[in-house]
C-alpha positions as CSV (number, residue, x, y, z in Angstrom):
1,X,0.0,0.0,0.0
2,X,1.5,3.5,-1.0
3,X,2.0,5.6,1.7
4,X,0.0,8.6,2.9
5,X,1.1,11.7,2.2
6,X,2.0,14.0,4.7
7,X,-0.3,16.5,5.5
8,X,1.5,18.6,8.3
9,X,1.3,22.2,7.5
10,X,4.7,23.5,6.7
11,X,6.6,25.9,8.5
12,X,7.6,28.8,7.0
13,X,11.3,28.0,7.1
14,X,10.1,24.8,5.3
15,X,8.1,27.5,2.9
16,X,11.2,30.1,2.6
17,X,13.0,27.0,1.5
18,X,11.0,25.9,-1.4
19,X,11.3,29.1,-3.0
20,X,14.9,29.3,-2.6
21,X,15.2,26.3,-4.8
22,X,14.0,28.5,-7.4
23,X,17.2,31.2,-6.4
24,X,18.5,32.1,-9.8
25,X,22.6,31.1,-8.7
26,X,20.3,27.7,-9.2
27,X,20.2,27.6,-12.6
28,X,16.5,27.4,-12.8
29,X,15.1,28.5,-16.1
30,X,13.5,32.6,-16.1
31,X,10.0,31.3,-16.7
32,X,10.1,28.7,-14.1
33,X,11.3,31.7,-11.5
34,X,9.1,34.0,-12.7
35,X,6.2,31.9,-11.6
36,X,7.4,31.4,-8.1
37,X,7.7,35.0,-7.9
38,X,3.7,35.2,-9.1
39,X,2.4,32.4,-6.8
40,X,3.7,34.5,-3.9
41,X,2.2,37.9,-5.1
42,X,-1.0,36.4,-6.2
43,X,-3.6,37.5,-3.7
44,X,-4.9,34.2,-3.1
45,X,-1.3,33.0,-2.0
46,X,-2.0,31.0,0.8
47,X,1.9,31.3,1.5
48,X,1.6,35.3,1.8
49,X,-1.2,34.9,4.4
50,X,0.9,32.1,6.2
51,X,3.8,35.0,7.0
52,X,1.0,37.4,8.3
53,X,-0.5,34.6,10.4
54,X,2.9,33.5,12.1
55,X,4.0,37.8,12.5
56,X,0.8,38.0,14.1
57,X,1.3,35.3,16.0
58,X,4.9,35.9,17.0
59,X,4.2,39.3,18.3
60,X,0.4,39.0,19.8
61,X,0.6,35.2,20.7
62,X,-1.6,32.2,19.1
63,X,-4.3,30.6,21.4
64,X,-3.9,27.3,22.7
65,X,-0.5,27.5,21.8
66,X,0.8,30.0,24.4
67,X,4.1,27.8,25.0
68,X,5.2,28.0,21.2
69,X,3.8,31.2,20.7
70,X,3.5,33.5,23.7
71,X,3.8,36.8,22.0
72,X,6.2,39.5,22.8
73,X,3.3,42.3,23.4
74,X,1.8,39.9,25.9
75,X,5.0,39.2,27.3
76,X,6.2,43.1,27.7
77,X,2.0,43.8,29.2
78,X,2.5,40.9,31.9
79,X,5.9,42.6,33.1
80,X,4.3,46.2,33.0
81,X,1.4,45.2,34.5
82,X,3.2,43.8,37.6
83,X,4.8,47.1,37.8
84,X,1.9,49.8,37.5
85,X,-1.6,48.9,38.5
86,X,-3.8,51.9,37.8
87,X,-4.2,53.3,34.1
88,X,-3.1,56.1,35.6
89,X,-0.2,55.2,37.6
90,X,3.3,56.7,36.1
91,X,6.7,54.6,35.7
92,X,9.6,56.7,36.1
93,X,12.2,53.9,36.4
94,X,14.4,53.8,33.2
95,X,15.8,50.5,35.0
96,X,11.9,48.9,34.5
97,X,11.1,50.6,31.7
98,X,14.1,48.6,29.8
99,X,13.3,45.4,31.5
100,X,9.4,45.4,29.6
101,X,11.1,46.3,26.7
102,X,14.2,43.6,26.9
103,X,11.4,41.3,27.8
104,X,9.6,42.3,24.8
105,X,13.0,41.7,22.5
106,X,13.6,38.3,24.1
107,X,9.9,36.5,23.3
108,X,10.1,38.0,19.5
109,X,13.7,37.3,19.1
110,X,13.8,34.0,20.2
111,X,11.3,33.2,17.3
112,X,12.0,35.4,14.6
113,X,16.1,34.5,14.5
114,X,15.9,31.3,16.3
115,X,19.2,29.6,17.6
116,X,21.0,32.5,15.7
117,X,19.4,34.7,18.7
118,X,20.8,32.5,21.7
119,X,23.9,31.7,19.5
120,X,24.5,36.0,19.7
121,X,23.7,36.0,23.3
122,X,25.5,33.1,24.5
123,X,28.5,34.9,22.2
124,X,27.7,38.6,23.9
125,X,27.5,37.3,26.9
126,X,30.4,34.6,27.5
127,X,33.2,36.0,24.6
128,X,32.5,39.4,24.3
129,X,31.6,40.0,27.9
130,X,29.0,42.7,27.3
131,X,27.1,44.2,30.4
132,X,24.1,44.0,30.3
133,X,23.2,47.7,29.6
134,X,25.3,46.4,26.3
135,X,23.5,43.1,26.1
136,X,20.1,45.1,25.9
137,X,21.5,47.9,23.2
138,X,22.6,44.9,21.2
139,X,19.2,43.6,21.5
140,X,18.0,46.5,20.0
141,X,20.0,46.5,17.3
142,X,18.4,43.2,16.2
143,X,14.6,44.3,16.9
144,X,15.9,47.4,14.3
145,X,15.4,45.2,11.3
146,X,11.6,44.6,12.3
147,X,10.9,47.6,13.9
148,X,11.8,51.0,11.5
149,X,9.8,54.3,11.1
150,X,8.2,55.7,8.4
151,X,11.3,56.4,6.1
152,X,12.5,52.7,6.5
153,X,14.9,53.5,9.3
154,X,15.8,51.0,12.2
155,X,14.4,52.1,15.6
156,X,16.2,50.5,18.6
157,X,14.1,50.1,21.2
158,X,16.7,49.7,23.8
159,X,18.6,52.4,23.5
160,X,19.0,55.0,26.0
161,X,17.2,57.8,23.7
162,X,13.8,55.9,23.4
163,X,13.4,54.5,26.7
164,X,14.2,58.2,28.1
165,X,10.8,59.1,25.8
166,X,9.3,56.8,27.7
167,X,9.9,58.0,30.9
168,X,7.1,59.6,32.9
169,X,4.2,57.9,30.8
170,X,1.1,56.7,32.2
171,X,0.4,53.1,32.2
172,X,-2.2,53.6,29.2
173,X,0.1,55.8,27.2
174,X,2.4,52.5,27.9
175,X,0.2,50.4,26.4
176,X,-0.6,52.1,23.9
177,X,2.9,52.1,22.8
178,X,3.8,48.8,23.1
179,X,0.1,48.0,20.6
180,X,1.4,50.8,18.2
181,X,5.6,49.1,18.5
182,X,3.8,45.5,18.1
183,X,1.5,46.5,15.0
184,X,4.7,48.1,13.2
185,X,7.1,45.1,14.3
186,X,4.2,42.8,12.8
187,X,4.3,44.1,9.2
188,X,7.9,44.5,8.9
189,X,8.2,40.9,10.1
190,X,5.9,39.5,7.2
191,X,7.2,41.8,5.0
192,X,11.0,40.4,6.1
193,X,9.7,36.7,5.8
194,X,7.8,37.4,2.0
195,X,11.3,39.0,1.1
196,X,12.9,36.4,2.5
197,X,10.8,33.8,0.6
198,X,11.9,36.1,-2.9
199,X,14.9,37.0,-2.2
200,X,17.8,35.9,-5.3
201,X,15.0,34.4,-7.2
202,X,15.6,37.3,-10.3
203,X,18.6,38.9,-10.4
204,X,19.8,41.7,-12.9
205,X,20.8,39.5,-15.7
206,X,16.9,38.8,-16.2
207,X,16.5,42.5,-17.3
208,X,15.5,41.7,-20.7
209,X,13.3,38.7,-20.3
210,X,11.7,40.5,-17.4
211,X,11.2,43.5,-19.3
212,X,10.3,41.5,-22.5
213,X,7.9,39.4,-20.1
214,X,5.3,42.1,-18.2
215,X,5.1,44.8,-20.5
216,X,2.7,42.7,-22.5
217,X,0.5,42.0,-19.0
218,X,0.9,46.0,-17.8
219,X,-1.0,46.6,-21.7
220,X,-3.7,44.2,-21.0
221,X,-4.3,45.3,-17.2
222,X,-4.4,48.9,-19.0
223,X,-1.9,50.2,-17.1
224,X,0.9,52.7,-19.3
225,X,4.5,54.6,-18.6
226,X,6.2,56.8,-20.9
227,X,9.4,54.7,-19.5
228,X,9.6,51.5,-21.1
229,X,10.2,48.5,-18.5
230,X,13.8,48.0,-19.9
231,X,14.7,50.8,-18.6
232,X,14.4,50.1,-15.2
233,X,16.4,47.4,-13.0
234,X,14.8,44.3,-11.9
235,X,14.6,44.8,-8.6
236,X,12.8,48.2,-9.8
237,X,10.3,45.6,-12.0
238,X,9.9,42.8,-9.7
239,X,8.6,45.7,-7.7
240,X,5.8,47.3,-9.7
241,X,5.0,43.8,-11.4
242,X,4.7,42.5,-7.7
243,X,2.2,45.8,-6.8
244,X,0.2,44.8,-9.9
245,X,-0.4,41.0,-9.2
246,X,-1.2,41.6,-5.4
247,X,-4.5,43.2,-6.1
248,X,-6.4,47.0,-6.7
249,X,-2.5,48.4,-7.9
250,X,-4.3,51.8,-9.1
251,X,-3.1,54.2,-6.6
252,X,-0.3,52.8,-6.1
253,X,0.6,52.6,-9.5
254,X,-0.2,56.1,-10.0
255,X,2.5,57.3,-7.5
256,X,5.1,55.5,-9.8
257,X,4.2,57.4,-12.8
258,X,1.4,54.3,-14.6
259,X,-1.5,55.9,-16.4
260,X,-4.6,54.0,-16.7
261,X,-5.2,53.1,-20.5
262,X,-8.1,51.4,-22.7
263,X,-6.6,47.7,-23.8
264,X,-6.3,48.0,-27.5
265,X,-5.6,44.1,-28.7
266,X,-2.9,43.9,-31.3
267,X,-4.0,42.2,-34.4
268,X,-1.3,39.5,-35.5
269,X,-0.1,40.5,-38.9
């Protein structure tokens, strides 16, 4: 009797790894890349909405699964909440106010990197003999790759500047920052994974083929630039191809330049 196949749902290293079989240093043909790159961006992906689900989960905690997923904002509330119990009440302790936060780091950390998190601590910590006022900046530094502001720049939420802006708030202005922080650490992170997922499978030797490949589907979506597709890089491409495939591109679109355009089918000659 053939065996079952398994039907366990696949983690999304297990997912990041399927698509980096299609890496282009892989040799993998353009059209066979191409569509790995659309089955992510299609808005049906169930991939896309596995990334958001675990992010979600990784920052806000998954029921019934507490112990695999406790979630860094419940983490960070549980430690605040032992420390102020009114609304109202004030924390003026820098000292406590980087404990939430370093408790905070630790729960996402330890999920988002890994062993390459306690591999870094165990290194900070026993080589490198950081104190721990050093131990927390570093920290920080991590949390900067999921946690940037508005212009794409890394905040460290460790650092002596923003715990200092911190300092004074009530316990609901507390909370409220640690839901805004975990909302904006939740994006980047599926946005990091989906990257993840994409990352190497075009490179800059597909220029032409890429080029050659979606100007025809930009025509028929009825979207036109007065800058042909060739003459941006792929990265530029992937980019706008990817805004088009995900779904309702108009505005988007707009911002880049794209006019919308009546399809006119070319006759073959």
């Amino acid at each position: 009797m053939a065996k079952k196949e398994d039907k366990k749902p696949k983690t999304v290293e297990e997912i990041i790894a399927d698509y980096q079989k299609f890496h282009h240093k892989t040799g993998k043909d353009f059209k066979d890349r191409i569509k790995k790159f659309e089955e992510m961006n299609d808005p049906e992906s169930l991939h896309a909405r596995q990334f958001s689900h675990h992010a979600h989960y990784t920052v806000f905690g998954k029921p019934g699964k507490e112990k695999e997923y406790p979630g860094a904002y419940n983490e960070a509330y549980k430690k605040l909440d032992k420390l102020l119990a009114d609304d109202a009440d004030k924390l003026e302790d820098e000292d406590k106010l980087a404990e939430i936060l370093d408790t905070y780091a630790n729960s996402f950390l330890q999920i988002a990197m890994g062993s390459s998190f306690k591999k870094t601590v165990e290194h900070a910590e026993k080589e490198a003999k950081l104190s721990k006022k050093e131990l927390r900046e570093l920290k920080g530094q991590l949390m900067g790759q999921f946690h940037i502001d508005d212009q794409g720049n890394p905040q460290n939420i460790l650092s002596d500047q923003y715990i200092k802006g911190l300092k004074g708030k009530k316990k609901i202005e507390l909370v409220d920052e640690l839901r805004g922080m975990s909302e904006k650490v939740k994006e980047s992170y599926s946005s990091f994974l989906h990257d993840k997922a994409l990352e190497g499978l075009l490179s800059e030797d597909d220029r032409v083929e890429m080029a050659k490949y979606i100007t025809p589907i930009f025509e028929e979506r009825g979207f036109k630039h007065k800058k042909a597709h060739i003459m941006r890089n792929v990265r530029e491409q992937q980019s706008h191809y990817g805004v088009l495939l995900a779904g309702n591109p108009e505005s988007i679109l707009q911002k880049n330049g794209y006019k919308a355009v009546k399809y006119q089918k070319k006759e073959k000659k």
